[in-house]
N, C-alpha and C positions, 0 to 999 in steps of 0.2 A: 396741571390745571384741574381746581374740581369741578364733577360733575353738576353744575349746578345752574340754574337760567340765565343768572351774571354774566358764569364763565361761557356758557354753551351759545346763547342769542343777545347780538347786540341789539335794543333797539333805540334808533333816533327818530324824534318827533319834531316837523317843522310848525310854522307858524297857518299853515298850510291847512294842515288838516293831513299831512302826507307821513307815512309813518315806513321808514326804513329797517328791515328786521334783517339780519348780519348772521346768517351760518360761523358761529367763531370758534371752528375746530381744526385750524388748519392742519395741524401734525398728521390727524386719519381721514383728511381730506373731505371735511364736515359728513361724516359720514351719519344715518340716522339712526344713532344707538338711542336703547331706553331712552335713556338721560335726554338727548336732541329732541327727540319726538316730544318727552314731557314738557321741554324747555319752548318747543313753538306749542304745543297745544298750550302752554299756559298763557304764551302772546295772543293770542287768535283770539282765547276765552276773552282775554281783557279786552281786543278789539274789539268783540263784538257786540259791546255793550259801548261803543264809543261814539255819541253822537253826531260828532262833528269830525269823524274819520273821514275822507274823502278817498285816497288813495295809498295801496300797500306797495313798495316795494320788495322784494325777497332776494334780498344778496348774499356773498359768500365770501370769507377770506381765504385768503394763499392761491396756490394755484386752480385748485379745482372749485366745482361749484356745489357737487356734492357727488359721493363715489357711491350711493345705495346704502343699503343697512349694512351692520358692523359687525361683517361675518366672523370674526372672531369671538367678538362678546356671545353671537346667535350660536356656536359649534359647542360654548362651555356648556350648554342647557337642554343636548337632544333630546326632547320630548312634543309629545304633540300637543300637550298640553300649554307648554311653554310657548310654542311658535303661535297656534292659536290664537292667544292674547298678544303673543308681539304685533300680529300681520293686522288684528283687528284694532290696537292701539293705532296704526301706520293709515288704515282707513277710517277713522275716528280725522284724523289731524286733515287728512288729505280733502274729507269731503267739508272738515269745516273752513278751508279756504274758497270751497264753493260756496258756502253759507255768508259766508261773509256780503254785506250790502253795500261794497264797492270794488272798483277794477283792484285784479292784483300783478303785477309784473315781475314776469321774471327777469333779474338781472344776472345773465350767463357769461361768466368770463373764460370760464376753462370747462375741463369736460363735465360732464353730467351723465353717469352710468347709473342699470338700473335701476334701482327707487329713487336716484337722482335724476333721474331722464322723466320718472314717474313724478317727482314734485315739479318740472318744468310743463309737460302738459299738462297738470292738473290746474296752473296759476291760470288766468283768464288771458293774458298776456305776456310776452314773453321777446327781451329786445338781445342778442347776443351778440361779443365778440366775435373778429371773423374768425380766432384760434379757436374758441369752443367747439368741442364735438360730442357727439353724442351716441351712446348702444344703450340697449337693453340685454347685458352681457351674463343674464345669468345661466343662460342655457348651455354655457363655455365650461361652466362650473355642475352639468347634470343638474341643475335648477332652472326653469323655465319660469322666465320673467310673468307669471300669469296678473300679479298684480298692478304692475306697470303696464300692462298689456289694457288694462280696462280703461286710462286715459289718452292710451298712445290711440288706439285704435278710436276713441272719440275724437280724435284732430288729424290722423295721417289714413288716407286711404287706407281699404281693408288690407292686399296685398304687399301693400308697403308696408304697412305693422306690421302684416307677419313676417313678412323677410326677416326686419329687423329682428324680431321675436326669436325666428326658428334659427338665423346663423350669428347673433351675437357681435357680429358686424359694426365698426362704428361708422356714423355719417357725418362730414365736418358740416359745420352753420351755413353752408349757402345752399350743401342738399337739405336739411331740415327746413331752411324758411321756400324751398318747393314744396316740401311735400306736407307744409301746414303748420309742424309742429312748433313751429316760433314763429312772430312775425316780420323783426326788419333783423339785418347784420350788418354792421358798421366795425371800424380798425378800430381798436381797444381802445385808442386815446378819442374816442368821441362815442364812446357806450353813454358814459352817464350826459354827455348830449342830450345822444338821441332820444335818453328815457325822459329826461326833464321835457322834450317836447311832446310827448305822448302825454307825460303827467298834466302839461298845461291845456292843453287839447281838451283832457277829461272834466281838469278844475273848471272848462268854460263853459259845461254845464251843469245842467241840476241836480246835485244830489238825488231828488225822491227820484225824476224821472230813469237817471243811472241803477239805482237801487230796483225799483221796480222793472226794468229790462231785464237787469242780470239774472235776478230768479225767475223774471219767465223765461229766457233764452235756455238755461240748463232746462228747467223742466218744459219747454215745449218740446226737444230735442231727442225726449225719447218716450212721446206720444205720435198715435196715428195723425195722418193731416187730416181727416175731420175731427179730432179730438183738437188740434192742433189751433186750428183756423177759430174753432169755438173758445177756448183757452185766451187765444190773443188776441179776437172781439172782447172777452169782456175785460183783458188787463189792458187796452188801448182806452177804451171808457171807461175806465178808473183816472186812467192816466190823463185821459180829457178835462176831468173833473179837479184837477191838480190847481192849483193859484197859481204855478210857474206853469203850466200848460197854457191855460187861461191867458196869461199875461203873452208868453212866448206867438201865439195864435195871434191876439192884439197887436204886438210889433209887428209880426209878418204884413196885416191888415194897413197897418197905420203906417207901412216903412220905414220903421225906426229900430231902434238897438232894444233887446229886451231887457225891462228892470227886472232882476231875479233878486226876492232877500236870502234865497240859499242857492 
């Protein structure tokens, strides 16, 4: 298969606004080589320039969901120079799924290691199979997961990321959806269920108001709480001043359903 966006990311687009992006490397267990990481950062770009996107899914074919970067391609190129630009490509792609102006889910069927464990906390959402399991296993290998470490530890208590962290341990889907790092686990044959009802959940509200959440939720999150409280006074009266705000406020008042044009 070549390296190429075609071969590396499937994606599908419904009628929706809901866009399904497909990990499609199953041989090396969609691992994130150059090529993968080039192949979503070039989806994302195009997303996010998409106005009527509403909701990402991020799936993966064959068994696994993603096994980390693609230690073998990373050992032809010992240098520091090399790893450098690999690791800051990898937080380039990671932080513009935070960028993005709508929900993103992870869709987990099998396991998710390292920088596969690291695109599963970074998605905003995340629904897995009960098989899926999950480490941040590169510590196994004298490499400590430091980069995964920076969204594990934004979703799974301190202690619990490091464990994970320091003994490479894996934890199957129903300790991860305790300890934060996904949110629901369902048997395999009712994953894309469960996701569909989280998607419609999301489609039943507002675009701006969803959009405008999501970037203050990350950036409240790593301000003080008077920084914090001042931040989301003034994005709440922004969001007051919205036509679907407005309207939504109206039906509450009036006891009726609210007309939303987006």
């Amino acid at each position: 298969m070549s390296d190429t966006t075609e071969a590396l990311v499937k994606r599908v687009r419904d009628a929706r606004g809901v866009v399904t992006l497909t990990l499609n490397r199953p041989q090396v267990f969609n691992a994130l080589s150059e090529g993968m990481l080039t192949a979503l950062q070039g989806e994302l770009d195009v997303l996010s320039k998409d106005a009527t996107l509403r909701v990402v899914v991020l799936a993966a074919s064959g068994r696994a969901f993603c096994a980390g970067h693609n230690l073998k391609e990373m050992r032809t190129q010992p240098s520091l120079e090399y790893y450098q630009r690999l690791f800051a490509q990898c937080s380039h792609m990671m932080l513009s799924l935070r960028r993005l102006p709508v929900p993103v889910i992870a869709r987990v069927h099998g396991t998710a290691t390292a920088a596969g464990c690291q695109l599963v906390a970074q998605c905003d959402l995340a629904v897995a199979s009960s098989e899926a399991r999950f480490a941040v296993s590169g510590v196994n290998l004298g490499l400590f997961c430091s980069m995964p470490g920076v969204p594990l530890s934004r979703n799974v208590a301190r202690k619990e990321a490091f464990e994970m962290l320091v003994t490479g341990e894996f934890i199957d889907a129903a300790q991860a959806r305790v300890r934060g790092l996904i949110n629901r686990v369902v048997e395999p044959e009712a994953l894309d269920a469960e996701i569909e009802k989280l998607v419609l959940s999301i489609l039943a509200k507002p675009r701006v108001a969803v959009a405008m959440g999501k970037e203050f939720f990350y950036r409240q999150v790593e301000l003080g709480i008077e920084a914090a409280y001042e931040a989301a006074g003034h994005t709440m009266a922004c969001n007051m001043m919205e036509p679907v705000a407005l309207e939504g406020v109206q039906a509450f008042i009036d006891k009726r359903a609210p007309r939303w044009e987006t």
